[in-house]
KOLTI-240983 format. One record per residue (C-alpha): residue in one letter; x, y, z. Coordinates in Angstrom, 3 decimals, always signed. Example, Ala and Ser with C-alpha at 12.3 -4.5 7.8 and 13.67 -1.06 7.14 Angstrom:
// residues 2
ATOM   rest       east      north         up
ATOM      A    +12.300     -4.500     +7.800
ATOM      S    +13.670     -1.060     +7.140
//
This chain:
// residues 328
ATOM   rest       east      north         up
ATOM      X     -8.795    +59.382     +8.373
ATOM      X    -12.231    +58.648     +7.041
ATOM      X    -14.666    +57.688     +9.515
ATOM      X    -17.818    +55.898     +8.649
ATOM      X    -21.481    +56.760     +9.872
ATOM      X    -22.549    +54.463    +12.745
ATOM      X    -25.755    +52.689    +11.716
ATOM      X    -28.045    +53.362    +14.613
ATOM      X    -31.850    +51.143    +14.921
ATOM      X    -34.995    +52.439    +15.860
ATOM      X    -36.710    +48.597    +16.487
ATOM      X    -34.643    +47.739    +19.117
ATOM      X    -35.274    +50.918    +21.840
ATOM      X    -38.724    +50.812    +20.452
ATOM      X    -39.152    +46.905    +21.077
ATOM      X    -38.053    +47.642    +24.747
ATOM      X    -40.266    +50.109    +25.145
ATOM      X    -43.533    +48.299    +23.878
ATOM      X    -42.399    +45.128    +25.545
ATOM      X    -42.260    +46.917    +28.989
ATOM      X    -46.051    +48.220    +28.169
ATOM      X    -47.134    +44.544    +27.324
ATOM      X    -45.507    +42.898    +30.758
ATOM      X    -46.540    +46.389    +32.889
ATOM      X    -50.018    +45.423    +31.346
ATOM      X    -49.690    +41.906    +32.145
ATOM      X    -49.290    +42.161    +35.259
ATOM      X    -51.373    +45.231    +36.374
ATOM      X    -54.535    +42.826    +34.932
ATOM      X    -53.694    +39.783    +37.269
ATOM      X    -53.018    +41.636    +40.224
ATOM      X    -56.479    +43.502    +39.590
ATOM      X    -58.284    +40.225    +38.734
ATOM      X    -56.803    +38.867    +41.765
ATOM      X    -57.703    +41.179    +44.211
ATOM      X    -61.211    +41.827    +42.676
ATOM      X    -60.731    +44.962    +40.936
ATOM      X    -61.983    +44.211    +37.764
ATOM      X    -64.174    +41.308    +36.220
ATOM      X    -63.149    +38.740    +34.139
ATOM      X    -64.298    +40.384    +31.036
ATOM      X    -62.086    +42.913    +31.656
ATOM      X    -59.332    +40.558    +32.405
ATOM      X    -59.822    +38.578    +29.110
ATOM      X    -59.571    +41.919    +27.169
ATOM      X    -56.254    +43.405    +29.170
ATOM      X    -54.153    +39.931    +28.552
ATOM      X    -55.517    +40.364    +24.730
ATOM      X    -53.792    +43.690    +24.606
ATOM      X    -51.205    +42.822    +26.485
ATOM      X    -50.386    +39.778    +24.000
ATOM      X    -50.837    +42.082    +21.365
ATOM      X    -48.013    +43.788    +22.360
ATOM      X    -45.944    +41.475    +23.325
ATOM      X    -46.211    +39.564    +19.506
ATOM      X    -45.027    +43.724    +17.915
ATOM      X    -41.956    +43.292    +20.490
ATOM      X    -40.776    +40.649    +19.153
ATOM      X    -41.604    +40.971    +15.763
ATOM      X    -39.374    +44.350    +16.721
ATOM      X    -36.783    +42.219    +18.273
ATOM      X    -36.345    +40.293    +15.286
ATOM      X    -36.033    +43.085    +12.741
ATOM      X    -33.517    +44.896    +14.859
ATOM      X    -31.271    +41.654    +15.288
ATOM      X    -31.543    +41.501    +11.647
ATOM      X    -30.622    +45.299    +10.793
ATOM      X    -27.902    +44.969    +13.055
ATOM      X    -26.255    +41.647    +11.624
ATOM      X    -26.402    +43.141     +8.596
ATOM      X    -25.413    +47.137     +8.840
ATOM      X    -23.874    +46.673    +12.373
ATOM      X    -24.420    +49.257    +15.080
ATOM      X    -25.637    +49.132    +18.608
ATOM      X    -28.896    +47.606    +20.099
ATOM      X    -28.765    +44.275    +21.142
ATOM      X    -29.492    +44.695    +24.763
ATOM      X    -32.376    +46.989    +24.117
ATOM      X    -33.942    +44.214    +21.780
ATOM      X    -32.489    +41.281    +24.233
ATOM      X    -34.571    +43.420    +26.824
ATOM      X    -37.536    +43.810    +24.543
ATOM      X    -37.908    +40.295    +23.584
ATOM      X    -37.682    +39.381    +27.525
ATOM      X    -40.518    +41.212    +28.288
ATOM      X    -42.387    +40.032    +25.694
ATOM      X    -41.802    +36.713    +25.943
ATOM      X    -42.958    +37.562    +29.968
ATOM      X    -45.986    +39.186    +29.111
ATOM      X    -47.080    +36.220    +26.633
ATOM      X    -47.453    +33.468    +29.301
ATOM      X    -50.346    +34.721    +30.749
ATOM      X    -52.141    +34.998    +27.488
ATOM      X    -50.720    +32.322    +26.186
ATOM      X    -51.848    +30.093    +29.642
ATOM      X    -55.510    +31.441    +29.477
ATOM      X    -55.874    +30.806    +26.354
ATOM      X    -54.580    +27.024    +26.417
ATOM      X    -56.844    +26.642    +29.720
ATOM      X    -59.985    +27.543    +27.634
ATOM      X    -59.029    +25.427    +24.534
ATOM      X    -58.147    +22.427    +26.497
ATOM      X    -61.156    +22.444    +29.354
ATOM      X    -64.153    +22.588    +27.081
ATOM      X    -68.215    +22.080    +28.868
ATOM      X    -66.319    +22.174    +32.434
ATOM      X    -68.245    +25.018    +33.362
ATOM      X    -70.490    +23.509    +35.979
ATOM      X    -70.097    +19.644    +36.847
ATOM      X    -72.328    +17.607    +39.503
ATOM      X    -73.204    +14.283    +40.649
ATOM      X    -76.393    +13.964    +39.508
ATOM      X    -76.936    +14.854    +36.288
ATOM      X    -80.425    +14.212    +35.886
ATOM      X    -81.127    +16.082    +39.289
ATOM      X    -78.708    +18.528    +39.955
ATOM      X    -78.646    +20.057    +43.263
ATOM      X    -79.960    +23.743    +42.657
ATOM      X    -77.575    +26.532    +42.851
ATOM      X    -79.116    +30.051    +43.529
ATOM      X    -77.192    +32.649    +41.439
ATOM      X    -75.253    +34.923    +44.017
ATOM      X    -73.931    +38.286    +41.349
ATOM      X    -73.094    +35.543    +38.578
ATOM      X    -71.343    +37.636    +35.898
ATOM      X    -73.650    +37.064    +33.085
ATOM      X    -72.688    +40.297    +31.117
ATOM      X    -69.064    +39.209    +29.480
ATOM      X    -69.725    +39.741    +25.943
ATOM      X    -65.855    +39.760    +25.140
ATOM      X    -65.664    +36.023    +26.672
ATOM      X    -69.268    +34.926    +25.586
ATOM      X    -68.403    +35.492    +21.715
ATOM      X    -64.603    +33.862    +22.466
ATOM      X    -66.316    +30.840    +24.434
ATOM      X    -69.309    +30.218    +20.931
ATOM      X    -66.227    +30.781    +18.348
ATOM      X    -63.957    +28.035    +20.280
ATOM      X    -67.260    +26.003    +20.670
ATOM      X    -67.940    +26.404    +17.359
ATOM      X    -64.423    +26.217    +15.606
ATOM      X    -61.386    +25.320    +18.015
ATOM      X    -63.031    +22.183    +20.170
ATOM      X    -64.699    +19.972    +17.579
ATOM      X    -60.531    +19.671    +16.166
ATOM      X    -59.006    +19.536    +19.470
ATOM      X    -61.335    +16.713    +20.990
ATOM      X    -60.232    +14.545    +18.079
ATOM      X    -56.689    +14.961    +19.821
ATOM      X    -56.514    +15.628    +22.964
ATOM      X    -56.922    +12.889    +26.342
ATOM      X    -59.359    +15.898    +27.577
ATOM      X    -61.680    +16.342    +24.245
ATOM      X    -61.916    +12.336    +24.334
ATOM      X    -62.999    +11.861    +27.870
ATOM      X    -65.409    +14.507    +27.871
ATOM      X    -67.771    +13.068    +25.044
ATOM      X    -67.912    +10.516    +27.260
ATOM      X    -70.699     +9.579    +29.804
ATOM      X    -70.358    +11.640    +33.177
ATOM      X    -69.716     +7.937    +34.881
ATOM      X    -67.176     +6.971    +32.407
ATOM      X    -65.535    +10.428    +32.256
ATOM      X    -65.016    +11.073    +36.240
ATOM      X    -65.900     +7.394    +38.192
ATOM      X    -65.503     +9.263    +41.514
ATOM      X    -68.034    +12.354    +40.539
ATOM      X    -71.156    +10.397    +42.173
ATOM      X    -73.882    +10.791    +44.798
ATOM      X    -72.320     +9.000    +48.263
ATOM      X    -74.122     +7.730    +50.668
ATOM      X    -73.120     +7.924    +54.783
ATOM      X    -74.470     +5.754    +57.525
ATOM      X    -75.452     +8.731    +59.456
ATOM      X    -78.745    +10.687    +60.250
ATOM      X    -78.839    +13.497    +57.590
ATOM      X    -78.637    +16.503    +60.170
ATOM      X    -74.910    +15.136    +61.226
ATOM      X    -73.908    +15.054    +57.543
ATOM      X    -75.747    +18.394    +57.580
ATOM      X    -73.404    +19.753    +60.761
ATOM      X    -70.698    +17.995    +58.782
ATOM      X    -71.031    +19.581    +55.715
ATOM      X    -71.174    +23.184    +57.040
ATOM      X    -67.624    +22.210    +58.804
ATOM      X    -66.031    +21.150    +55.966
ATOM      X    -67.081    +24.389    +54.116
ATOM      X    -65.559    +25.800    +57.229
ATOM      X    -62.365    +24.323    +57.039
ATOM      X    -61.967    +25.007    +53.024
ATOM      X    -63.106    +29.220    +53.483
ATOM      X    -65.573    +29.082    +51.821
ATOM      X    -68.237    +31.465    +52.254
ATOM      X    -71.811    +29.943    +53.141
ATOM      X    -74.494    +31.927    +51.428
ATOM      X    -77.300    +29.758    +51.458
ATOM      X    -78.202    +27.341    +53.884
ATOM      X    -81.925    +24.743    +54.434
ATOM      X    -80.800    +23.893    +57.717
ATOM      X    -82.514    +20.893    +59.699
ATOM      X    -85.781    +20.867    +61.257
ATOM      X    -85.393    +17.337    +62.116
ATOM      X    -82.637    +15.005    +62.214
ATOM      X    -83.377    +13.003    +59.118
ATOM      X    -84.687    +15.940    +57.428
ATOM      X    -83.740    +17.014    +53.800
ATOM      X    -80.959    +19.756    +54.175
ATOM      X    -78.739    +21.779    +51.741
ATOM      X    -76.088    +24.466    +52.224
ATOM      X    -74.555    +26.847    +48.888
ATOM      X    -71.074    +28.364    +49.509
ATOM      X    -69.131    +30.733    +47.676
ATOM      X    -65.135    +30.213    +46.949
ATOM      X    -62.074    +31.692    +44.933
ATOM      X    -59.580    +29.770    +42.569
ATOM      X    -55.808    +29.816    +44.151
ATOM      X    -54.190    +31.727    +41.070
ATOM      X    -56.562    +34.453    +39.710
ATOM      X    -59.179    +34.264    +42.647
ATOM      X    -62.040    +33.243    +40.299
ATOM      X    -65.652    +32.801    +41.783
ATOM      X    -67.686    +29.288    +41.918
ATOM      X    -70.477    +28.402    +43.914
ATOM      X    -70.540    +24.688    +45.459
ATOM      X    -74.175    +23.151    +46.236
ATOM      X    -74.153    +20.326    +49.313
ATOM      X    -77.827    +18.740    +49.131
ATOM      X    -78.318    +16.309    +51.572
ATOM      X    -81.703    +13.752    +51.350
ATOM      X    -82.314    +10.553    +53.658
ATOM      X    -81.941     +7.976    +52.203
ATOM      X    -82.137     +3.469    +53.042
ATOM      X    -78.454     +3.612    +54.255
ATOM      X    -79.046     +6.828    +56.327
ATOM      X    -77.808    +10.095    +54.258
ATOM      X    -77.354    +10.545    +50.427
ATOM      X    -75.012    +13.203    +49.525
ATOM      X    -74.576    +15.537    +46.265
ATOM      X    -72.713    +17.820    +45.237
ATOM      X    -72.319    +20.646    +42.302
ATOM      X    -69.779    +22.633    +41.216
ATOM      X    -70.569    +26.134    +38.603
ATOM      X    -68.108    +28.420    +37.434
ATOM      X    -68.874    +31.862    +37.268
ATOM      X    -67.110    +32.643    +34.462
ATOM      X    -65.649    +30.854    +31.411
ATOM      X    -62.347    +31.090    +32.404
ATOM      X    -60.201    +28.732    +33.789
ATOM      X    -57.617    +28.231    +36.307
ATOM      X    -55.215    +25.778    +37.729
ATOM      X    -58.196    +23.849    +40.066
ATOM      X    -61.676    +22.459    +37.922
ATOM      X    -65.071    +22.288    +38.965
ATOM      X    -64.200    +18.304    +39.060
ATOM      X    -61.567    +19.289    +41.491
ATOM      X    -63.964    +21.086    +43.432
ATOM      X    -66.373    +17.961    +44.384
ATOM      X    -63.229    +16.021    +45.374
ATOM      X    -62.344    +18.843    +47.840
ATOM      X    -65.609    +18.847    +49.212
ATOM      X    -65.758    +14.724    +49.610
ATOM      X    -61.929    +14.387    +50.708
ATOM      X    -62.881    +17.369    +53.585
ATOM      X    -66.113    +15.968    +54.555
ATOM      X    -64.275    +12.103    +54.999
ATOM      X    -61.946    +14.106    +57.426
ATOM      X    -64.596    +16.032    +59.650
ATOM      X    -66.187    +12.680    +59.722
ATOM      X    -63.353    +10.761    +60.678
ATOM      X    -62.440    +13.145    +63.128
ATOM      X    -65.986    +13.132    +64.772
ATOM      X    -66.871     +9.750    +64.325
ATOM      X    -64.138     +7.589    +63.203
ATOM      X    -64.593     +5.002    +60.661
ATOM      X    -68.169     +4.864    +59.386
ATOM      X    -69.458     +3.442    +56.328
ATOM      X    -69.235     +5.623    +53.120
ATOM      X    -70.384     +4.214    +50.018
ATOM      X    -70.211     +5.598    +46.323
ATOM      X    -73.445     +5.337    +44.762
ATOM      X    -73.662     +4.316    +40.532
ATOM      X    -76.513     +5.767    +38.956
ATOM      X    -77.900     +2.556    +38.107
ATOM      X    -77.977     +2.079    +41.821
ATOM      X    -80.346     +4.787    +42.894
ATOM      X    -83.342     +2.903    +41.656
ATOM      X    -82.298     -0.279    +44.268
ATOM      X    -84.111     -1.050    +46.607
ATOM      X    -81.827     -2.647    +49.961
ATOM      X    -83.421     -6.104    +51.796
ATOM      X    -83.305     -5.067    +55.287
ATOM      X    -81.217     -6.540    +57.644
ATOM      X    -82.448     -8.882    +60.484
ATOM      X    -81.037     -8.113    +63.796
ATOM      X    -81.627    -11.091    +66.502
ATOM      X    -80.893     -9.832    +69.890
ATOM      X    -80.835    -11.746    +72.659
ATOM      X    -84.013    -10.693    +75.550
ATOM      X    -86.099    -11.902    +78.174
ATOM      X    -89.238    -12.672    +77.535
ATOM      X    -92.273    -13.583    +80.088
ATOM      X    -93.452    -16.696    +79.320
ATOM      X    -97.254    -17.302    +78.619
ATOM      X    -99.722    -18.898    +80.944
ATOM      X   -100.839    -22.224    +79.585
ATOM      X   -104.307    -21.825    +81.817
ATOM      X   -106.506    -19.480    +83.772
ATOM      X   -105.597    -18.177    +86.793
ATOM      X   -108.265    -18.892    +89.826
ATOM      X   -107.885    -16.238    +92.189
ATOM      X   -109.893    -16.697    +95.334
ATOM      X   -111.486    -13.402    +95.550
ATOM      X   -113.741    -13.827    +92.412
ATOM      X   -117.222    -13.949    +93.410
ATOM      X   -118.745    -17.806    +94.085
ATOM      X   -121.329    -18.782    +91.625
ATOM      X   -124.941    -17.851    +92.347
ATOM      X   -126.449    -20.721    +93.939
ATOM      X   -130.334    -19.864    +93.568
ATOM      X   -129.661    -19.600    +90.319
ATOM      X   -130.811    -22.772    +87.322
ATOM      X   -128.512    -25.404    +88.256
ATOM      X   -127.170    -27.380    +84.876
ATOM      X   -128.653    -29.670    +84.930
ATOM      X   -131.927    -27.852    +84.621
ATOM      X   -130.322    -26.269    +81.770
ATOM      X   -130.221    -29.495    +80.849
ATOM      X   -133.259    -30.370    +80.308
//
């Protein structure tokens, strides 16, 4: 009996084996980037490799499901397997990427644009070539087309007061050190790290505090600015929120000043209860507020309506010119 050679393909054990290298890649990268290992350059360049391999699995994939339609022979599983790990190993590329092109200028964000609350660098990466030249080509090729079609590229040519109505000074009717004390809590309460403080000399002193935080997912770094001024109603409050890096993650800078305002309304609340809290436009700054008239009801000491005689006063001088010689 005549037995015919069994067609055997090389893609599909070498799919599974470069699409294990592309998800043990993967992986390695955002454990390292989330435990502080490496820095985000790095990061950006290991999910590039590991997409790169993940795109030759499955090209692999595909010619060994083809070879073996047409010749038969074994291999499915091993490119099944392949393509499953590549597919694995493309989301986080894939998420990064779409993060970057979809988020563009979100890199720091504040209330006051024209005055931004001053953030003292703390070891900002400025050396990431890899993700400098990726964030000018997107700038320069990728957003200008995506804005025209995206809810995220339309909003952000927008003014800061029409893009984000909430992302405005606020002013508290407390003294500015309790806002100050406040402040510091809330920063507290979030874990984030304080790493520059202008504490209070006096209670309605000008105050500001500079904290340090990590994104939830890949444990990114942004600094958060609290400044803190008097102001007519009592205490005027911004806030600023930088990136360290150009990447992005599943919370925004935008995201970041709500945090901060949402935490400080509870420490507040908690402390105080309900006090007055008021979200100040930009065309309100320049206002000036008519003071309030308070009439309170006190005793006052009426006025005498003549001079008192008292008896010891001294008599008048008798040898002296009587008036009438003054007279005349």
């Amino acid at each position: 009996m005549k037995r015919y050679a069994i067609h055997k393909t090389a893609s599909a054990p070498a799919s599974r084996t470069i699409g294990s290298i592309a998800l043990a890649i993967a992986v390695t990268a955002f454990l390292a980037k989330r435990a502080g290992l490496v820095d985000a350059d790095v990061f950006a360049l290991s999910l590039a490799g590991a997409g790169v391999f993940a795109l030759i699995a499955l090209l692999l994939a595909l010619v060994a499901f083809h070879r073996i339609w047409t010749l038969g022979g074994p291999g499915i599983p091993a490119a099944l397997t392949g393509s499953l790990f590549a597919i694995i190993a493309l989301f986080p590329p894939a998420l990064v990427a779409g993060m970057l092109i979809a988020s563009p200028g979100a890199n720091d964000i504040t209330t006051d644009k024209f005055d931004p609350p001053e953030v003292k660098p703390q070891t900002v990466a400025t050396e990431q070539p890899f993700l400098s030249w990726t964030t000018s080509l997107l700038e320069e090729k990728v957003w200008p087309v995506v804005s025209q079609y995206t809810v995220s590229g339309i909003l952000s040519r927008l003014e800061p007061g029409q893009r984000a109505a909430d992302i405005v000074p606020r002013r508290y009717r407390i003294a500015p050190g309790r806002l100050h004390v406040a402040g510091a809590k809330a920063l507290e309460n979030l874990n984030w790290t304080v790493v520059d403080e202008l504490p209070p000399d006096l209670l309605d002193a000008a105050t500001r505090l500079q904290a340090e935080g990590s994104t939830p997912v890949l444990g990114l770094k942004f600094d958060v600015a609290l400044r803190i001024r008097p102001d007519r109603v009592g205490a005027l409050l911004d806030v600023r929120s930088r990136s360290r890096t150009p990447l992005r993650d599943m919370s925004t800078n935008a995201g970041q000043i709500r945090t901060v305002f949402a935490e400080i309304d509870r420490v507040l609340l908690e402390t105080y209860g309900d006090i007055g809290r008021l979200s100040v436009e930009e065309s309100d700054l320049e206002e000036t507020l008519e003071p309030e008239l308070i009439e309170a009801p006190q005793d006052l000491v009426p006025l005498p309506g003549f001079k008192p005689y008292f008896e010891e006063e001294a008599a008048p001088d008798t040898d002296g010119p009587d008036i009438s010689d003054l007279a005349g």
